[in-house]
DRENTI-980014 format. One record per residue (C-alpha): x, y, z. Coordinates in Angstrom, 1 decimal, always signed. Layout:
N
X Y Z
...
***
This chain:
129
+124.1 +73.0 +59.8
+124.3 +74.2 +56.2
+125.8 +72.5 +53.3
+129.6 +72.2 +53.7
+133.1 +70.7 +51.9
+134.7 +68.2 +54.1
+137.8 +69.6 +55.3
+139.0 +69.0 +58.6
+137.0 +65.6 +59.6
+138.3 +63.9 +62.8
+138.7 +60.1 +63.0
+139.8 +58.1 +66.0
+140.4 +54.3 +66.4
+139.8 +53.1 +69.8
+141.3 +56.4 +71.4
+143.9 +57.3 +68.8
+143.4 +60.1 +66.7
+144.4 +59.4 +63.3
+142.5 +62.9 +61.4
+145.4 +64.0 +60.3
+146.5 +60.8 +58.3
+143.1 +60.2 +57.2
+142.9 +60.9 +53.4
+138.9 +59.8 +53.2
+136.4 +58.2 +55.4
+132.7 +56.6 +53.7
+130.9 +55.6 +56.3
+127.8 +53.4 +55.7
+124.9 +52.9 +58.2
+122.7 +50.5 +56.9
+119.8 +48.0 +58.6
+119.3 +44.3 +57.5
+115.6 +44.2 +55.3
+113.3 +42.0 +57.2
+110.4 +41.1 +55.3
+107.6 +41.0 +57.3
+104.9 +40.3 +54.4
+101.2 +38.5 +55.4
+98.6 +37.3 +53.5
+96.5 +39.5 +52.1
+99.1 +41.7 +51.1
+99.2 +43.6 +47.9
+103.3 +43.7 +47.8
+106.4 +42.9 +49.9
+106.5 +44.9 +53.6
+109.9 +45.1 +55.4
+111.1 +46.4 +58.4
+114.9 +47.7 +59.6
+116.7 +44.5 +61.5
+119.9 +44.4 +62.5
+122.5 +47.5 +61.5
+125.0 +46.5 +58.9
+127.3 +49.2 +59.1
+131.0 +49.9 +57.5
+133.6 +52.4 +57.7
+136.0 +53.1 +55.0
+139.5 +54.7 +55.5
+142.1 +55.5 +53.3
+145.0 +56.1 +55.7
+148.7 +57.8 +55.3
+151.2 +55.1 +56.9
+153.0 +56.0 +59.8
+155.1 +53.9 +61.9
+155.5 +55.2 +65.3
+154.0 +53.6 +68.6
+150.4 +55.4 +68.4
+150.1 +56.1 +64.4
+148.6 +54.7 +61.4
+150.5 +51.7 +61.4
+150.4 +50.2 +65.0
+146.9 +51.5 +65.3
+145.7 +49.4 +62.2
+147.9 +46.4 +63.2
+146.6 +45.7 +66.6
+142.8 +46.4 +65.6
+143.4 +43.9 +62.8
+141.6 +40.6 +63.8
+139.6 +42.3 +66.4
+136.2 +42.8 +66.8
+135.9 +45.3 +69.9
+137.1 +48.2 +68.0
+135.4 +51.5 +68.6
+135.7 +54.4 +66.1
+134.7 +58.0 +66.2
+134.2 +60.1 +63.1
+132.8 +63.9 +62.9
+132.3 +65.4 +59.4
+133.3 +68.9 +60.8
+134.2 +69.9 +63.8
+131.0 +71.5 +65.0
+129.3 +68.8 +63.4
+127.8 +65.8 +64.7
+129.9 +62.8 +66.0
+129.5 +59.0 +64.9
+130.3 +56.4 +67.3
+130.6 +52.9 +66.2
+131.2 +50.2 +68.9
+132.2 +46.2 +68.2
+133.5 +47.2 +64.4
+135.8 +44.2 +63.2
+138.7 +44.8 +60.9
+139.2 +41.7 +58.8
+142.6 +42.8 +57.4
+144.9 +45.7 +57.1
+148.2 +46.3 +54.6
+150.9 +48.0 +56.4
+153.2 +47.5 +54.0
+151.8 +48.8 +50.1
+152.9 +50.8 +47.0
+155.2 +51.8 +44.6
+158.5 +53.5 +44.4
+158.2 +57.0 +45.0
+154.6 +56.9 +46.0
+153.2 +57.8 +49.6
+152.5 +55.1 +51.5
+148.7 +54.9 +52.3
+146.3 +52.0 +53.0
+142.7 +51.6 +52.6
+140.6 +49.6 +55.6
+137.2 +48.4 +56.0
+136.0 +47.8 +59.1
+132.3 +45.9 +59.2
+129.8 +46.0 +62.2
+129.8 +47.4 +65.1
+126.7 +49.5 +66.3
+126.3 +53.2 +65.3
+125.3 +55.9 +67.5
+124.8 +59.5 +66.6
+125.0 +62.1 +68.8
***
C-alpha cells in the first residue's frame, strides 16, 4: 500500500461499529524493555516483554441503544473489550483483545458545541492481520 490520508478508517468496539462517530483514533503498540544485560557487556541489551498497547478515540456522542454512548458506558470498567481498527478500507486490520477502559465522559462540553469524548483504553493484545 502506498502513502495515503486517513479518511474513511473503521473502528469497532466489541462488535459495534462506531467509524462513523470516530473523529480520530492513535493507536500505540508498544513492548515492555526488558533488560537482559551480562557481564562483560560493553552497554545495556534489552529485549521486547510484554505489549503495552493503547488506543485513543475521540468519539461524537450518541445516545441510542448501540452508539457512542451505550457502547462506551458498558465497556467502561471492563477489561474484556475487543476493538478492531483499519486505517483504510483495503488496508490492514488491528485487533486488540482484553483492552480495559478505565473511564469514559458521556456527558462533556459547552453550549453550542458537539458533544464528543476522548477514551483511552490500555492493554489488551494486538494482532495484525
Amino acid at each position: 500500500m502506498a502513502i495515503f490520508v486517513l479518511t474513511d478508517a473503521t473502528v469497532s468496539i466489541n462488535t459495534v461499529a462506531l467509524g462513523s462517530y470516530c473523529q480520530s483514533v492513535t493507536l500505540n503498540y508498544e513492548k515492555d524493555a526488558i533488560e537482559t544485560t551480562a557481564m562483560g557487556s560493553s552497554g545495556h541489551i534489552f529485549t521486547g516483554g510484554l505489549q503495552n498497547n493503547s488506543v485513543t478515540l475521540e468519539l461524537q456522542n450518541d445516545e441510542a441503544a448501540t452508539k457512542t454512548m451505550e457502547t462506551l458506558f458498558s465497556a467502561t470498567g471492563s477489561g474484556t473489550n475487543t476493538l478492531v481498527i483499519k486505517n483504510t478500507s483495503g488496508g490492514a486490520t488491528f485487533t486488540i483483545t482484553n483492552a480495559f477502559l478505565a473511564s469514559s465522559t458521556p456527558v462533556v462540553g459547552s453550549v453550542g458545541e458537539l458533544a464528543v469524548q476522548s477514551v483511552t483504553f490500555t492493554g489488551g493484545t494486538l494482532v495484525k492481520s
